[in-house]
Structure formats: structure tokens, C-alpha cells
C-alpha positions as a Markdown table, in Angstrom:
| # | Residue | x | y | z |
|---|---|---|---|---|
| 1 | Unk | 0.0 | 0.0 | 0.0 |
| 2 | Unk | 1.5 | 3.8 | -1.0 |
| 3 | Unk | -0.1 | 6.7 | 0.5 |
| 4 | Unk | 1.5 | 10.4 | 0.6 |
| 5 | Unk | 1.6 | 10.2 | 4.6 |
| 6 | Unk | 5.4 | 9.6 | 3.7 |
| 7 | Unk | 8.6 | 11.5 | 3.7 |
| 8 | Unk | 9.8 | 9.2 | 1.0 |
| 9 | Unk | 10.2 | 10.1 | -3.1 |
| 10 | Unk | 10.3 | 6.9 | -4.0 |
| 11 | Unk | 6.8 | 6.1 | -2.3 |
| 12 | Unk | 5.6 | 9.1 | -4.4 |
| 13 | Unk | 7.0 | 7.5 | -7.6 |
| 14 | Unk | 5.7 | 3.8 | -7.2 |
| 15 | Unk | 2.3 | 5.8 | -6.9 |
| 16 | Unk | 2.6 | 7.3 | -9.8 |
| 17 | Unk | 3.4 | 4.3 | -11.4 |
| 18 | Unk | 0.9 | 2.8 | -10.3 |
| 19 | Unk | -1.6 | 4.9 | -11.7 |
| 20 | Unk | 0.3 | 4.8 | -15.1 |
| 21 | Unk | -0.1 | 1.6 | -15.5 |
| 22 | Unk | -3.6 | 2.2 | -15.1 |
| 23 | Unk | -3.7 | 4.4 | -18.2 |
| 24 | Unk | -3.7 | 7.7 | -16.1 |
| 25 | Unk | -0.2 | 9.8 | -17.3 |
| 26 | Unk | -0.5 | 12.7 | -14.8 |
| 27 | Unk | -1.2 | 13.0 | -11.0 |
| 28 | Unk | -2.2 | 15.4 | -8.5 |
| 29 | Unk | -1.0 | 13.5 | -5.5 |
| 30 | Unk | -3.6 | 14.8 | -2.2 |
| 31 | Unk | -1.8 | 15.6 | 0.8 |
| 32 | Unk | -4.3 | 15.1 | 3.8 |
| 33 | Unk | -5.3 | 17.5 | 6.9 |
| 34 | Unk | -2.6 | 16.8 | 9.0 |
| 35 | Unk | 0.4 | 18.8 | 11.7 |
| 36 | Unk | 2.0 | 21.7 | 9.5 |
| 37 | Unk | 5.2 | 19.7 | 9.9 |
| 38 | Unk | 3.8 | 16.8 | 8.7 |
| 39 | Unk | 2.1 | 18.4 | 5.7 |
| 40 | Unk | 5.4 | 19.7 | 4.4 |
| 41 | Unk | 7.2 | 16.8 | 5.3 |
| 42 | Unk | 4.7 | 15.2 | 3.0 |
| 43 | Unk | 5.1 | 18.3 | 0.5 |
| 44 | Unk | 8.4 | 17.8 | 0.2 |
| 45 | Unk | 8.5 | 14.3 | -0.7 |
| 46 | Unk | 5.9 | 15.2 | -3.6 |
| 47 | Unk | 8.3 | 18.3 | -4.8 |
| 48 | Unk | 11.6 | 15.5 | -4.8 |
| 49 | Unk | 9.4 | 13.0 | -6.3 |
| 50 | Unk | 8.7 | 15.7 | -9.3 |
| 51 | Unk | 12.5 | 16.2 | -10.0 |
| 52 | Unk | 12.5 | 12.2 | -11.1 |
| 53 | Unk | 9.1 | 12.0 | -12.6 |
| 54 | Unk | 7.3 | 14.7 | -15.2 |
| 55 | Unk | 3.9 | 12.8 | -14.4 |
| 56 | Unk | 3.3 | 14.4 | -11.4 |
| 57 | Unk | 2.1 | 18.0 | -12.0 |
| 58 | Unk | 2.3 | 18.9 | -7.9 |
| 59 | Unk | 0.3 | 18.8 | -5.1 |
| 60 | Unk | -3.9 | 19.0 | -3.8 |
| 61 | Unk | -3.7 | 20.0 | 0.1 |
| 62 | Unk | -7.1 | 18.7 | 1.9 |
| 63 | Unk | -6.7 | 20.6 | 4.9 |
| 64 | Unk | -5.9 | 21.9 | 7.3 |
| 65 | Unk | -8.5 | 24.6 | 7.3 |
| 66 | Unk | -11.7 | 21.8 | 7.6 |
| 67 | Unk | -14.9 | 22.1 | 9.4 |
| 68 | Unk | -14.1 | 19.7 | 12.3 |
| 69 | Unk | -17.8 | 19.1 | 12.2 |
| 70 | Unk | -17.5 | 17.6 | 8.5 |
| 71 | Unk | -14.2 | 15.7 | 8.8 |
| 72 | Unk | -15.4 | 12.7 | 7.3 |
| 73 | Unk | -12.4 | 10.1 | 7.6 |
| 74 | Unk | -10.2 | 13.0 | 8.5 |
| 75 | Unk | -8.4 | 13.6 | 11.6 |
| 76 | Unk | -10.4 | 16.4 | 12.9 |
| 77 | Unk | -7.8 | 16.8 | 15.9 |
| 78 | Unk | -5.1 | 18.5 | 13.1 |
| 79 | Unk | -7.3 | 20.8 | 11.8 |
| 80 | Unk | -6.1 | 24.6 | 11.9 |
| 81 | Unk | -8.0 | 28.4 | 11.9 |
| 82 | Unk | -7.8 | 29.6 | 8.6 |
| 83 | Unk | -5.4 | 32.5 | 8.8 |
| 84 | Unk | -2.8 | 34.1 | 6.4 |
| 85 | Unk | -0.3 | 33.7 | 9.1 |
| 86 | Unk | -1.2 | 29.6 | 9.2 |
| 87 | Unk | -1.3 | 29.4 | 5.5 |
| 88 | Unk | 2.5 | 30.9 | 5.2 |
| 89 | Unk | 3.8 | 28.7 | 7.5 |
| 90 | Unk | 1.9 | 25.7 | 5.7 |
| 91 | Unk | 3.0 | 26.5 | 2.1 |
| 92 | Unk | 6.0 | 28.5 | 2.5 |
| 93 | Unk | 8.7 | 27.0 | 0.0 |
| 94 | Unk | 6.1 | 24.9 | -1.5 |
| 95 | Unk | 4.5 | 27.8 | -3.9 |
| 96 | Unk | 5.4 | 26.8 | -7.2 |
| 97 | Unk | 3.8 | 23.1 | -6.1 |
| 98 | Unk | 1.3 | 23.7 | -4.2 |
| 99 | Unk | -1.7 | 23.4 | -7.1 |
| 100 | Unk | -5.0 | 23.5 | -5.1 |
| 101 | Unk | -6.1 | 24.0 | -1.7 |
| 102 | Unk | -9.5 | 22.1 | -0.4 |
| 103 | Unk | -11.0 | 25.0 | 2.4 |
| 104 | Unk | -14.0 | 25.0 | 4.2 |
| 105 | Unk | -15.4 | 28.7 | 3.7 |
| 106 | Unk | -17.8 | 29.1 | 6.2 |
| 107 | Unk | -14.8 | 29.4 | 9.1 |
| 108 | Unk | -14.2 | 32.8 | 10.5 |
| 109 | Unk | -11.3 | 33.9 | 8.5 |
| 110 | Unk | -11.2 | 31.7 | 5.3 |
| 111 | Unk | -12.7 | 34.4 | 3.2 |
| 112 | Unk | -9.3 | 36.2 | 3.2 |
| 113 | Unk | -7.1 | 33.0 | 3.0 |
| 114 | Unk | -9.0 | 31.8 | 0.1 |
| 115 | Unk | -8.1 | 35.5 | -2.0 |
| 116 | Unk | -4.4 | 34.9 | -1.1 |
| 117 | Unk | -4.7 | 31.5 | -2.1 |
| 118 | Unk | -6.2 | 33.2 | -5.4 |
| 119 | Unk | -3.8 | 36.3 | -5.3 |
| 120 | Unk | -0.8 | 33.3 | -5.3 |
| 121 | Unk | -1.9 | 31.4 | -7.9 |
| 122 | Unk | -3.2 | 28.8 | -6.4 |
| 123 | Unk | -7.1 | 27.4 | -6.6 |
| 124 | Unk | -9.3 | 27.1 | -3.8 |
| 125 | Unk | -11.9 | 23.9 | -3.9 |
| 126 | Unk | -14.1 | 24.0 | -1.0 |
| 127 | Unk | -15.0 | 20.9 | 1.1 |
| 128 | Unk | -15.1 | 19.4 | 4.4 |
| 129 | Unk | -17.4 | 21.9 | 5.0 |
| 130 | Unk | -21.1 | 22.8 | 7.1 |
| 131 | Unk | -21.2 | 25.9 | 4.5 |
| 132 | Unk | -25.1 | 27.3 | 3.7 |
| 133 | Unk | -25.5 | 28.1 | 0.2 |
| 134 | Unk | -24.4 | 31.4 | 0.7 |
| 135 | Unk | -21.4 | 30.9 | 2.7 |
| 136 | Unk | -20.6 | 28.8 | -0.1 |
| 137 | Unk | -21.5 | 31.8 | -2.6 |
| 138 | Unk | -19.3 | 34.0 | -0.3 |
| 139 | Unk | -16.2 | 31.5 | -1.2 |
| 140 | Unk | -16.9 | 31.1 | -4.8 |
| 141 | Unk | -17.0 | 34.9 | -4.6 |
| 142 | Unk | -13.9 | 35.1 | -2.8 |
| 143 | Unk | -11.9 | 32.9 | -5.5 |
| 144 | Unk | -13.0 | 29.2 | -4.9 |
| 145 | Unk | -13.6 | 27.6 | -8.7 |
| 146 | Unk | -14.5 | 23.8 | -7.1 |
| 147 | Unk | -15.8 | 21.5 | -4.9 |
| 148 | Unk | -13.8 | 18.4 | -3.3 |
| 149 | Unk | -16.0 | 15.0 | -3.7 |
| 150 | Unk | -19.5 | 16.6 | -3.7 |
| 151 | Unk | -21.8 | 15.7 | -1.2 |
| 152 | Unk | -19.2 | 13.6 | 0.6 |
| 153 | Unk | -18.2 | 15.0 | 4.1 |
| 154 | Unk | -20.6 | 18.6 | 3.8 |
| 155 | Unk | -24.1 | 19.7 | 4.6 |
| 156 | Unk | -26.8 | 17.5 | 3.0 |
| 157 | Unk | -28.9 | 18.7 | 0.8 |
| 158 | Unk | -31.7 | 20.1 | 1.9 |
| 159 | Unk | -35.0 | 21.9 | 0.1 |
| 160 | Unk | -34.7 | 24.3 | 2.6 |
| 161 | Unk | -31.1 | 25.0 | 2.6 |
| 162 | Unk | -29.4 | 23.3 | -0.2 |
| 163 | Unk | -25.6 | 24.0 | 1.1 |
| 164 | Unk | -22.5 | 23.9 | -0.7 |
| 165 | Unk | -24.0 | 20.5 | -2.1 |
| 166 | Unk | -26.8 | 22.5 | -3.7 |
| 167 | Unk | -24.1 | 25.2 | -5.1 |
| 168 | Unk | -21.9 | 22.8 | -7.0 |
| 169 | Unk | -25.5 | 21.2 | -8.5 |
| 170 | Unk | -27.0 | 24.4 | -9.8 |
| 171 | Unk | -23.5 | 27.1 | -10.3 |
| 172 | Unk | -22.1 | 26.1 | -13.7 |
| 173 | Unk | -19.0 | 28.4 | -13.3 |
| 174 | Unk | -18.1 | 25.7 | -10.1 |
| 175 | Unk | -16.0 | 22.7 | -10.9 |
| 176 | Unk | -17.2 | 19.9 | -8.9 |
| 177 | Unk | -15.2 | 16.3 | -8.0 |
| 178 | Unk | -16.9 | 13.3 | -6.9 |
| 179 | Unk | -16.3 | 9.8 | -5.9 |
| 180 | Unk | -17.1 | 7.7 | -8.5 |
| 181 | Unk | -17.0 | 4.6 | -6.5 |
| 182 | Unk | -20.4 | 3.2 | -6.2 |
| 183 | Unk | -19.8 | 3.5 | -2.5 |
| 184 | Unk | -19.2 | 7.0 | -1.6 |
| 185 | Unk | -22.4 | 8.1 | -3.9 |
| 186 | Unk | -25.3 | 6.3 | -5.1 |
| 187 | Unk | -24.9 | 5.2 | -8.9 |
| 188 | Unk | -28.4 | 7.5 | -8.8 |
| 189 | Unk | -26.6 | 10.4 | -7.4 |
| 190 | Unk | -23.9 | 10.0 | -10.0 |
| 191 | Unk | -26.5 | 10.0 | -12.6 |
| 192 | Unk | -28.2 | 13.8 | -10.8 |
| 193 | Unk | -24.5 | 15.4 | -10.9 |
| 194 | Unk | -24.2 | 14.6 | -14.9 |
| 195 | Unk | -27.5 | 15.7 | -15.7 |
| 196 | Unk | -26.9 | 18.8 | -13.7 |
């Protein structure tokens, strides 16, 4: 088993051969909600692991600015407030890898850390998150462009108050990711996001 919980290039590479020989040519290895230190740590083996390898294009960070209340099987113990000063000290040295950034927007302070995200080139997909449609509204407004694994760890739907799940359905200017599994979303569900 090869995960990016690892400090290691090589695992890095043996992932991305993996999915090669699965027909997929470039990755976009997710790095999970975790310690700062362990983040980079985890960064860093990503950033060797591109010296070696031109299939990996850089890095997805799922964290650590999460709704603890929608951590979903994330540690919600490592998640951080969403500040510029916490973002600095997550990315710092990782800029020109760091592609995308999963935040929940509805936390006091992730407006602004999603616009430096934006200002530094990177994009913001929102997830892991309790957000109302219009807190989600606020971070598409803000910068966001997507939403990580729709429906999965967010607000449910609801006719009432159809959350960020309802924004990635019905905004066609938000790119939305799911989890094609069978298990993490009904094949029915599947079939509502495509026809969306």
C-alpha cells in the first residue's frame, strides 16, 4: 500500500506508477489534513518526487483549514483556523507546487485565506465543510472555482437550505469532483450530478 503520509520520493514515484499503469499519465498526489510539519514533510517528498518523474504535476492540500464538524475520515484533531499567518507557514517553500487547496469557507477567517490563495496562484476547492448556500457563494465569490468530492463530508442537501451541495449542482461556473466509487455516492446520485 502507498499513501503520501510519507517522507519518502520513491513512495511518491511507485504511486505514480501505479496509476500509469492504469492508463492515467499525470497526478495530482492529495496531501491530507494533517500537523503543519507533517504536511510539508509530506510536501516535500511530492516536490523531490517531481525532480524524477514529469507525471506528477504537484500537489492537492485537503486541509488543514476543515470544518471539524465535517471531517469525514479525516483527523479532525489536526485541523487549523484559517489565517494568512497559518497558510505561510503551511506553504512556504512549496509555492510553485502547491496546485489546489481544499477549504471549508464558512470558518471565520477563510474568506481572506481563500483570495491569497487566489492572489498566489493557487485554486481554492471547497469541502469538508457545514457551508449554507451562501457561505458557499461568499467563497466562490472570494476565488473558490470547485468543490472536493461533492456531497461527501458537507451539509446534506436540503429543500430548505441546499448547502455547498446545492451550489456545486446548480452554479455552472463551479467545478465539482466526486467519488465515482459506487460506495461514496449512489450510482443515482452520480447520474443527478451529470445531468446537472
Amino acid at each position: 500500500r502507498h499513501d503520501t503520509r510519507t517522507s519518502s520520493p520513491e513512495a511518491i514515484l511507485k504511486l505514480a506508477e501505479m496509476h500509469r499503469k492504469a492508463g492515467v499519465s499525470k497526478i495530482l498526489p492529495t496531501v491530507y489534513a494533517g500537523h503543519i510539519a507533517e504536511m510539508r514533510q509530506n510536501m516535500n517528498a511530492v516536490k523531490e518526487a517531481m525532480k524524477l518523474s514529469d507525471a506528477i504535476l504537484g500537489v492537492h492540500l485537503e486541509g488543514p483549514f476543515l470544518n471539524p464538524g465535517r471531517c469525514g475520515a479525516l483527523d479532525k484533531d489536526v485541523f487549523i483556523k484559517p489565517t494568512v499567518s497559518n497558510l505561510k507557514r503551511l506553504i512556504e517553500g512549496f509555492e510553485d507546487i502547491v496546485r489546489i487547496i481544499t477549504i471549508a469557507p464558512e470558518l471565520p477567517g477563510a474568506l481572506k485565506v481563500i483570495e491569497k490563495c487566489v492572489e498566489s496562484g493557487i485554486r481554492v476547492n471547497m469541502g469538508h465543510s457545514d457551508a449554507t448556500l451562501k457561505e458557499a457563494l461568499n467563497g466562490k465569490n472570494a476565488g473558490a472555482t470547485g468543490i472536493t468530492h461533492l456531497f461527501n463530508a458537507m451539509r446534506p442537501f436540503h429543500h430548505r437550505e441546499p448547502g455547498l451541495a446545492g451550489a456545486g449542482l446548480l452554479d455552472d461556473d463551479l467545478y465539482v469532483e466526486v467519488i465515482a466509487d459506487g460506495v461514496h455516492l449512489h450510482p443515482e446520485t452520480i447520474k443527478l450530478v451529470f445531468k446537472m
